[in-house]
N, C-alpha and C positions, 0 to 999 in steps of 0.2 A: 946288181940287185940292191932292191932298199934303198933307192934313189924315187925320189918324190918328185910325182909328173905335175908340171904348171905349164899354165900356158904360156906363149910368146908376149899376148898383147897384156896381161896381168904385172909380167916382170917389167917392161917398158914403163908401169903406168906411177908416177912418181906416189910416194907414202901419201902425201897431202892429201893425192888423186884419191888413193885407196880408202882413204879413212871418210871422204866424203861422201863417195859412194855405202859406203859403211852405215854412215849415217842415215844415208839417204832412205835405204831399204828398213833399215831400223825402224825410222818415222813411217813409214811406208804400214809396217806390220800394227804400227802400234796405232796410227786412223783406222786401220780396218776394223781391229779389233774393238776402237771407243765405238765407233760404228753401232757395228752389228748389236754391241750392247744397248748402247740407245735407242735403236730401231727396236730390238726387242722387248723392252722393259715399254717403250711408247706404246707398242703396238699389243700388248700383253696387259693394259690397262685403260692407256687414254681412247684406244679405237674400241676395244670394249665395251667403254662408258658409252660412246657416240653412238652405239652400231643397239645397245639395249634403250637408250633413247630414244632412237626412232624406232623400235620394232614395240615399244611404249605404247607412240603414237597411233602405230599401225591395230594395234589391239585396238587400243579407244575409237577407232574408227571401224571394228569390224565387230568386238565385245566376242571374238572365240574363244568359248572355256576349253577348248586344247590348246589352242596358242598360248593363254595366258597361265598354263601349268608349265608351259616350257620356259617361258617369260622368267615366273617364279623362279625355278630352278636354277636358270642361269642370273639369275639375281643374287640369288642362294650363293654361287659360287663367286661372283664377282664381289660380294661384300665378305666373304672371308679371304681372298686374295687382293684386294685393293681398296685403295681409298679417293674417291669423298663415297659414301654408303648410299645406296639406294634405298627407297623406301620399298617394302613389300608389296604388291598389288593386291585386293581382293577379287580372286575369281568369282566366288558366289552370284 
């Protein structure tokens, strides 16, 4: 009792082994995680910007005073969570 189970191929595997492996996963955890930050912060602004740009365009070419309330809106939002600021559109 009280004897701690490890594996065979773990004891074999010399300290150097271990600590490299060690490392390995480490670095492993810590791209994932710059990752997913990047992607989200990019994705959470800069495709934002992209994506009310062309939905911009899409108004200028169609003049929908519904669309261009939603347009607003998310303009609204996207200029108090990020930056470079959009300009407001006039629906009228």
């Amino acid at each position: 009792m009280g004897r701690i189970v490890t594996y065979p191929q773990w004891r074999l595997m010399s300290q150097r082994a271990k600590n490299a492996i060690i490392i390995i996963i480490i670095i492993i955890i810590i791209s994932i995680i710059a990752i997913a930050l990047l992607v989200s912060s990019v994705r959470s602004c800069g495709l934002t910007h992209i994506w009310l740009i062309e939905d911009l365009d899409e108004y200028y070419d169609t003049l929908d005073p519904e669309f261009c309330e939603v347009i607003v809106e998310r303009i609204h939002q996207f200029n108090y969570e990020c930056k470079p600021k959009i300009d407001i559109i006039d629906c009228g």
